[in-house]
C-alpha positions in Angstrom: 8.6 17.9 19.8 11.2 20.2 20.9 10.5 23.2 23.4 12.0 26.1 22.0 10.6 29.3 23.3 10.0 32.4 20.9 12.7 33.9 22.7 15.7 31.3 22.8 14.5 31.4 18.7 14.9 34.9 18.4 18.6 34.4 20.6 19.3 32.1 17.9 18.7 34.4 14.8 20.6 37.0 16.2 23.7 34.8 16.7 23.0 33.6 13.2 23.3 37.1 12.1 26.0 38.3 14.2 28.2 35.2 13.2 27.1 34.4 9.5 26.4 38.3 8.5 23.6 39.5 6.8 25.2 39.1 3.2 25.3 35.2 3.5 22.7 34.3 6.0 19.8 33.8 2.8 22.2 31.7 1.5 23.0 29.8 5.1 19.2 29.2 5.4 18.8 27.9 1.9 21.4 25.2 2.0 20.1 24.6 5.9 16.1 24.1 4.4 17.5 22.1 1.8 19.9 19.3 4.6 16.7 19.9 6.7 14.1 18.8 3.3 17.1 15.7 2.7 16.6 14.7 6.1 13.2 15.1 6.3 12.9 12.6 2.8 15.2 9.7 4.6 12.9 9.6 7.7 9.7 9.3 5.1 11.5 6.8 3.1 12.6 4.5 6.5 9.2 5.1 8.2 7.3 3.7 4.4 9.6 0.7 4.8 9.4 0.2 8.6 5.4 0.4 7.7 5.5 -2.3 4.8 7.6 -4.9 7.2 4.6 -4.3 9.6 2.0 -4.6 7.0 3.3 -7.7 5.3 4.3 -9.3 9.3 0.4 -8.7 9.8 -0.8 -10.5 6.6 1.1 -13.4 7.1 0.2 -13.8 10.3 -3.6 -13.2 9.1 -2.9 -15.9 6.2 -1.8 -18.2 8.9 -4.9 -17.9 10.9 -7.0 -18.2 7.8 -5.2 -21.7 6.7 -5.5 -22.8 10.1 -9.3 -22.3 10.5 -9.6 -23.6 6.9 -7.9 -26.7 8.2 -10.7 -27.0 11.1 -13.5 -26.9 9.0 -12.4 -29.4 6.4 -11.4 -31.8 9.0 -15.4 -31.2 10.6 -17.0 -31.2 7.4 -15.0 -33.4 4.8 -16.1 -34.0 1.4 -17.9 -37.0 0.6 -16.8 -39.6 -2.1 -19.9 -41.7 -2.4 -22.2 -37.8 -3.7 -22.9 -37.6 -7.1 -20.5 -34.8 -8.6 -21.7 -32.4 -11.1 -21.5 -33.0 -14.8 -20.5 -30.6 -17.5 -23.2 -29.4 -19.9 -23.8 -30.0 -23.5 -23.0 -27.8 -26.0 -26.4 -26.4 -27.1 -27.7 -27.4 -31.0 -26.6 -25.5 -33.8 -29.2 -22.8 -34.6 -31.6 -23.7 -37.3 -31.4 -22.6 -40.9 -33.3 -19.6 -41.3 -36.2 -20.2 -43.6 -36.2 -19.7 -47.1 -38.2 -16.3 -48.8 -40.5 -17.1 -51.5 -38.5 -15.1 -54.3 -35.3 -18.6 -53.7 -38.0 -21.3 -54.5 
């Protein structure tokens, strides 16, 4: 992403050093870890939501195409009136009594 060479990094942590001191600079580079962390978390959170716009874009399009061809192929095959439609079944019987052991006659 960026080109930083191991020597302009090196330039860098000197001058860090030199201008911050070596008492503070573990304290510099924890509250610089945790703006860089922060920063890090927003562009996660904008590129999730930049990604469910595109996701949901993409299944309404798809939902589109799918009514549309849905549309075609009612309009080539249409339903009939005039077919017999299907009926709804009969409850089966009740079961049977069960039969009676020779110790109830």
């Amino acid at each position: 992403m960026f080109d930083i060479a191991p020597t302009e990094l090196l330039l860098c942590a000197v001058v860090a050093l030199v201008v911050i001191g070596p008492k503070d600079l573990p304290k510099a580079m924890r509250v610089m870890g945790h703006w860089i962390g922060r920063a890090r978390g927003v562009a996660r959170h904008f590129r999730s939501g930049i990604d469910a716009m595109i996701r949901e874009s993409e299944l309404a399009e798809m939902e589109k195409k799918w009514a549309e061809e849905n549309a075609r192929i009612m309009r080539e095959h249409p339903i009939a009136t005039d077919t017999p439609q299907m009926l709804p079944l009969e409850p089966p019987p009740p079961p049977a009594p069960p039969p009676a052991s020779e110790g109830e006659r």
